[in-house]
N, CA, C and O atoms as CSV, one atom per row, in Angstrom:
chain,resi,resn,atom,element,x,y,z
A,1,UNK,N,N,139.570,311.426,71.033
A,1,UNK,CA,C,140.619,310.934,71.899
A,1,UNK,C,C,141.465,309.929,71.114
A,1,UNK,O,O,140.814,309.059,70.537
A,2,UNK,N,N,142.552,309.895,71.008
A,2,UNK,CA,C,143.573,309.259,70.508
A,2,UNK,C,C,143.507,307.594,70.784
A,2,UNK,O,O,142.733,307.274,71.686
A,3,UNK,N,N,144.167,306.595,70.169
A,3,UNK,CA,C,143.859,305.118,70.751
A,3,UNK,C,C,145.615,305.058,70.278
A,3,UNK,O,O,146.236,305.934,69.676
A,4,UNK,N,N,146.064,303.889,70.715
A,4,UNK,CA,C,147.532,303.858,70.814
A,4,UNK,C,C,147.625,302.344,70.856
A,4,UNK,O,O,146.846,301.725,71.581
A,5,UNK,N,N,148.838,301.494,69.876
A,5,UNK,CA,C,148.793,300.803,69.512
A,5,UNK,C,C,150.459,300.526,69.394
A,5,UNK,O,O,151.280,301.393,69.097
A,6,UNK,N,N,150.733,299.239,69.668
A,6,UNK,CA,C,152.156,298.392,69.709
A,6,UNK,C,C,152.098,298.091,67.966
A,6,UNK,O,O,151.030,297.677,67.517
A,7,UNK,N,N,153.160,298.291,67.101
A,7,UNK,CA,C,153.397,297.774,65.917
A,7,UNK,C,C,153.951,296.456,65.928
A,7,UNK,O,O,154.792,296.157,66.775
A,8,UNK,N,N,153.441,295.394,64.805
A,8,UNK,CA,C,154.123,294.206,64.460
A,8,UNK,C,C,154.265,294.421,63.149
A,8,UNK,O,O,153.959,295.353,62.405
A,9,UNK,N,N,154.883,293.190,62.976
A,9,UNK,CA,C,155.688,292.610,61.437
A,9,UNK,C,C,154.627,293.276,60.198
A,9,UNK,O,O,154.981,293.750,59.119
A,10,UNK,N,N,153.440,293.162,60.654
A,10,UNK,CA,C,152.585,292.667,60.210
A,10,UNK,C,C,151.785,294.879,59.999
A,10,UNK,O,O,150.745,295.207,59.427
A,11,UNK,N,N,152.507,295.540,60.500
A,11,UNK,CA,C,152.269,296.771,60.387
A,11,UNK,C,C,153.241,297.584,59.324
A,11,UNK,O,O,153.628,298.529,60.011
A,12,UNK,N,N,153.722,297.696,58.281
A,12,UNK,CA,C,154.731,298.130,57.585
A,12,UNK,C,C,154.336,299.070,57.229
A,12,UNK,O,O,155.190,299.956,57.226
A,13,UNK,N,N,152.937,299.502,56.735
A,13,UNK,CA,C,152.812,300.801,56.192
A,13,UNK,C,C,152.084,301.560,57.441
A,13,UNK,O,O,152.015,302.751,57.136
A,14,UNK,N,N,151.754,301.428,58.186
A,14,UNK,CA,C,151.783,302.365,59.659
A,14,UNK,C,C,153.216,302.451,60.073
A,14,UNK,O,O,152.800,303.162,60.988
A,15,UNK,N,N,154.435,302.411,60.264
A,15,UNK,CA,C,155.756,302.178,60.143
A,15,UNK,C,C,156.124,303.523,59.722
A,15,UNK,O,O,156.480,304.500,60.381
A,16,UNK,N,N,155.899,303.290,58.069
A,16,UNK,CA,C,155.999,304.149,57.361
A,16,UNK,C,C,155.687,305.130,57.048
A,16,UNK,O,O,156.354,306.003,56.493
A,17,UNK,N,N,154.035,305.135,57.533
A,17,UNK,CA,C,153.259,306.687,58.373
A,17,UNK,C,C,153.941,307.324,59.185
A,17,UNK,O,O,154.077,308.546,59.122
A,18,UNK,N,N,154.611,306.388,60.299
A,18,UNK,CA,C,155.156,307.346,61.263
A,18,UNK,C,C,156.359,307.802,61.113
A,18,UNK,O,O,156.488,308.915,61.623
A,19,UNK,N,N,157.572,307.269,60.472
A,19,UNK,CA,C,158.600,307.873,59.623
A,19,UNK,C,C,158.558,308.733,59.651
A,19,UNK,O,O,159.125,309.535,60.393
A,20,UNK,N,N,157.298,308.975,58.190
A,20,UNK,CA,C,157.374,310.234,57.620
A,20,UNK,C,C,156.377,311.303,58.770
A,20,UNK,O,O,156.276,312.473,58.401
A,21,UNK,N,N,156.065,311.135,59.360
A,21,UNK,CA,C,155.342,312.204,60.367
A,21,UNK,C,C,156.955,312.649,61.106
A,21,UNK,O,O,157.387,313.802,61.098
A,22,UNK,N,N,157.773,311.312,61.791
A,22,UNK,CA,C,158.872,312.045,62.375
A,22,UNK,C,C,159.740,313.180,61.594
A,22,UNK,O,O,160.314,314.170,62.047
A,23,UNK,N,N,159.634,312.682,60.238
A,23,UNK,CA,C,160.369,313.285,59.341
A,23,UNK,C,C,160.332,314.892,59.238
A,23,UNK,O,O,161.292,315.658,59.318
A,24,UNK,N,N,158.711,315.265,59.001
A,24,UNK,CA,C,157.884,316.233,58.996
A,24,UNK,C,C,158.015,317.327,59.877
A,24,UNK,O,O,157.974,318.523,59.587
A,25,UNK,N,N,158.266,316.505,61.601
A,25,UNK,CA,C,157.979,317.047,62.360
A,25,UNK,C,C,159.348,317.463,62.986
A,25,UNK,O,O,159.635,318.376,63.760
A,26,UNK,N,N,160.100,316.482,62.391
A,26,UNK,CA,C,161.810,316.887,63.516
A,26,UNK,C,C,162.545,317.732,61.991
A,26,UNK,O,O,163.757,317.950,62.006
A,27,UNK,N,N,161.743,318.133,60.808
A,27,UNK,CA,C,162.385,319.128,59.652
A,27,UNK,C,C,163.663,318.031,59.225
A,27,UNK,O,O,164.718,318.628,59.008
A,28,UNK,N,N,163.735,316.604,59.077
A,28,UNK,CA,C,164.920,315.794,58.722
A,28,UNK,C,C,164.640,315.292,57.590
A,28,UNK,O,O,163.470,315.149,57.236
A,29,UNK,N,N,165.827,314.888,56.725
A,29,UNK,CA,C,165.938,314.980,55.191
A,29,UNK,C,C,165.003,313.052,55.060
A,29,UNK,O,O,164.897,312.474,56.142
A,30,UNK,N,N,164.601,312.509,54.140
A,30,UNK,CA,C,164.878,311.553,54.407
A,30,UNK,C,C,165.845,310.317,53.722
A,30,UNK,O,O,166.449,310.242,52.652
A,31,UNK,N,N,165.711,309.529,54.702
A,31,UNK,CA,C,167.302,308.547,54.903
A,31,UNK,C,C,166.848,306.934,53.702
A,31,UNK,O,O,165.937,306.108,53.771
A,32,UNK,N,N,167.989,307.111,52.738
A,32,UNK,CA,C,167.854,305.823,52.222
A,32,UNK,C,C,168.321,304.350,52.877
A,32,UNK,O,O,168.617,303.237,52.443
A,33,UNK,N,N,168.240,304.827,53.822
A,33,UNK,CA,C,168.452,302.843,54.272
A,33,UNK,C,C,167.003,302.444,55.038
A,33,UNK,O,O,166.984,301.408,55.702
A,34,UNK,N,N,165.756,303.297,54.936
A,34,UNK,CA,C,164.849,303.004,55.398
A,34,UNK,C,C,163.624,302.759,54.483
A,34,UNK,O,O,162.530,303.277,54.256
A,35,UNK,N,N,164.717,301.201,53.880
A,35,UNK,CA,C,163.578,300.323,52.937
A,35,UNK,C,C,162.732,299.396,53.508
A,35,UNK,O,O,162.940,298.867,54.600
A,36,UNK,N,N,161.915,299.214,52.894
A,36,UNK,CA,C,161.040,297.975,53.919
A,36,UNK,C,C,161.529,296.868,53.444
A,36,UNK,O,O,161.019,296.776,52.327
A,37,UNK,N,N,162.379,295.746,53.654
A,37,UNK,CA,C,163.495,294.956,54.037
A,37,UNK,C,C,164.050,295.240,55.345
A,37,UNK,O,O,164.278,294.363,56.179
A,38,UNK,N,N,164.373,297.095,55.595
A,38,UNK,CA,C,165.315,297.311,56.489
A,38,UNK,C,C,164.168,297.576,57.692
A,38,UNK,O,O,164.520,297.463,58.866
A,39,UNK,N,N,163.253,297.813,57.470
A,39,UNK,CA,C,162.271,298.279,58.137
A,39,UNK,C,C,161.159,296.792,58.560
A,39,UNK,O,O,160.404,296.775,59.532
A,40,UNK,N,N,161.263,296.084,57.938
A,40,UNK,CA,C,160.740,294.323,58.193
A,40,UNK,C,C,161.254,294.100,59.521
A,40,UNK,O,O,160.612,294.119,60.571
A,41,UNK,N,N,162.528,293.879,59.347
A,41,UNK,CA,C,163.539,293.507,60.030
A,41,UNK,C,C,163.527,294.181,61.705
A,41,UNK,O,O,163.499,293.594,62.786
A,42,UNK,N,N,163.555,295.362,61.439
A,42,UNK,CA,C,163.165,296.254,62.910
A,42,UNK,C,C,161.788,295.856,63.631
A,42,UNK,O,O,161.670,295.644,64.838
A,43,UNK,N,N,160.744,295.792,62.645
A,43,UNK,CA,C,159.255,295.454,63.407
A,43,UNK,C,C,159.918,294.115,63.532
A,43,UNK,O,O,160.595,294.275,64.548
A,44,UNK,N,N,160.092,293.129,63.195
A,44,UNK,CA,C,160.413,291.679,63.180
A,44,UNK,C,C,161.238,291.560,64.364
A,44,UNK,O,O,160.971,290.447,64.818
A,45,UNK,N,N,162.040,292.080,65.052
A,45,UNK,CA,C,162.844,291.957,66.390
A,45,UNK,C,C,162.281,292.264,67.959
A,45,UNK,O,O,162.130,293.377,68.462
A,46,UNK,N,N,162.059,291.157,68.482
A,46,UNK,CA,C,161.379,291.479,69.191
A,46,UNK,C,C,162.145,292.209,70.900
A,46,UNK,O,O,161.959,292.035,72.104
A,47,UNK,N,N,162.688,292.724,70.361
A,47,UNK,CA,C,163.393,294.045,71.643
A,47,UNK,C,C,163.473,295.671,70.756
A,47,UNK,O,O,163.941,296.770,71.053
A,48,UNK,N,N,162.981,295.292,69.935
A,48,UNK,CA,C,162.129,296.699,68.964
A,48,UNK,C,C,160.411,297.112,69.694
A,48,UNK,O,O,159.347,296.497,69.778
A,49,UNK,N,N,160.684,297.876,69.929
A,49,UNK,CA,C,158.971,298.530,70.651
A,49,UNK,C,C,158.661,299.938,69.599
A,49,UNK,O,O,159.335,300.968,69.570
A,50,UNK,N,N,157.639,299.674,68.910
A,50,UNK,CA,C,156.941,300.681,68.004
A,50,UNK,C,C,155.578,301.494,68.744
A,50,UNK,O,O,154.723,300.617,68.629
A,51,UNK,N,N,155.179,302.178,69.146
A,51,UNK,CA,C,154.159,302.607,69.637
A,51,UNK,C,C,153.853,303.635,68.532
A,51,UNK,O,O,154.534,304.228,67.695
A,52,UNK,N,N,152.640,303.604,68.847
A,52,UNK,CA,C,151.542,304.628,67.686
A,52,UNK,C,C,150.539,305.521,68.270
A,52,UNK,O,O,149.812,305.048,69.143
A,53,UNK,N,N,150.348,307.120,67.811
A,53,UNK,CA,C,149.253,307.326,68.224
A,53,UNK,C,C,148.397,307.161,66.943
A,53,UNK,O,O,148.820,307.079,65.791
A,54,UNK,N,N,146.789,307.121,67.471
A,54,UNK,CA,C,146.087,307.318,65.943
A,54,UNK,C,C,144.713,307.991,66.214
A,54,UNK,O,O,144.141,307.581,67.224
A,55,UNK,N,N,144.252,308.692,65.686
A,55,UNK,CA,C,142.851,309.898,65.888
A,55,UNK,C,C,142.209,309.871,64.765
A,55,UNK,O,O,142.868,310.282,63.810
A,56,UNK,N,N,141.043,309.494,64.520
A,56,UNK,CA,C,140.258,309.520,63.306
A,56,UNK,C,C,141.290,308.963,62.419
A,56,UNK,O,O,141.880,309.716,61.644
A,57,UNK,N,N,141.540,307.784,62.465
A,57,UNK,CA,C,142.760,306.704,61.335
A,57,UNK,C,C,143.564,307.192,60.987
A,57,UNK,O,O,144.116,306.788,59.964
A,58,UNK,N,N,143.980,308.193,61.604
A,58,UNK,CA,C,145.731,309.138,61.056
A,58,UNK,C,C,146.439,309.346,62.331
A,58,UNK,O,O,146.149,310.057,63.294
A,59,UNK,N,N,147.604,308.427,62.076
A,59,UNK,CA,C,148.425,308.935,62.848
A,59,UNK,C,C,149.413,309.708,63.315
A,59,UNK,O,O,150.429,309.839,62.632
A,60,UNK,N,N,149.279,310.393,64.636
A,60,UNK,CA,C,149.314,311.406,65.064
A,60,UNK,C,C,150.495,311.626,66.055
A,60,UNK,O,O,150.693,312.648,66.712
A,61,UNK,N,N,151.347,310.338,66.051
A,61,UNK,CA,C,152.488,310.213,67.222
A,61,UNK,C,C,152.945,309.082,67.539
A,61,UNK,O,O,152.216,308.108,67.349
A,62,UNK,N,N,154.106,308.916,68.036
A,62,UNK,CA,C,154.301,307.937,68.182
A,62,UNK,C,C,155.672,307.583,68.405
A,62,UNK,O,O,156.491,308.303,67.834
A,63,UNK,N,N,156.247,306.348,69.321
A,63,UNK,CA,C,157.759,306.363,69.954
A,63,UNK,C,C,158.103,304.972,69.317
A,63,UNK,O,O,157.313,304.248,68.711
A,64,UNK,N,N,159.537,304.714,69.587
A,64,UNK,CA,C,160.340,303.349,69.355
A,64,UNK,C,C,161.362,303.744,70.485
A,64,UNK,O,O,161.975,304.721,70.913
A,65,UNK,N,N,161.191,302.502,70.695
A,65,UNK,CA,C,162.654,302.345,71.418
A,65,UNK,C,C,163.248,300.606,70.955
A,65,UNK,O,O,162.988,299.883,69.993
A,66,UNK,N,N,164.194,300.424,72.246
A,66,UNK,CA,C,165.339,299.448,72.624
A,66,UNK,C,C,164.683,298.260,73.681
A,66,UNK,O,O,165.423,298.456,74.645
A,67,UNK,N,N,164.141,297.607,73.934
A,67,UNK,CA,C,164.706,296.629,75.205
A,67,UNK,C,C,166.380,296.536,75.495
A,67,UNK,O,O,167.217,296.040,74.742
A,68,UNK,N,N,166.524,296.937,76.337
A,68,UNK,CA,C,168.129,296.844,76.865
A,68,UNK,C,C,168.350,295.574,77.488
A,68,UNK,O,O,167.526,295.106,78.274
A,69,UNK,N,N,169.640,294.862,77.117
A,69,UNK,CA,C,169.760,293.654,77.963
A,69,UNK,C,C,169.745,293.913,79.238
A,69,UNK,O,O,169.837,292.997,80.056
């Protein structure tokens, strides 16, 4: 069964797991402005929401969104 997890600052290379899973999975090239500087910065804001899935320590899914004012 899957366990699911909020990303912080403090998560950059789970971040970067899930990237490249979106990457994988939506067939999209990948994008150079998604350095970790640029990617700090996103976990670092806190109206950034990272969610994760993870199954036997690989993750397996996972959303972002917005807080909207």
């Amino acid at each position: 069964m899957p366990s699911f997890h909020f990303l912080s600052s403090e998560d950059l290379v789970s971040f970067h797991q899930l990237i490249q899973l979106f990457l994988q999975v939506f067939d999209e090239p990948a994008n150079g402005e998604l350095t970790d500087d640029f990617l700090s910065q996103r976990l670092s804001d806190p109206r950034f929401i990272v969610l994760v899935a993870r199954q036997d320590g690989q993750i397996i899914g996972g959303a972002t969104a917005y807080e909207l004012p």
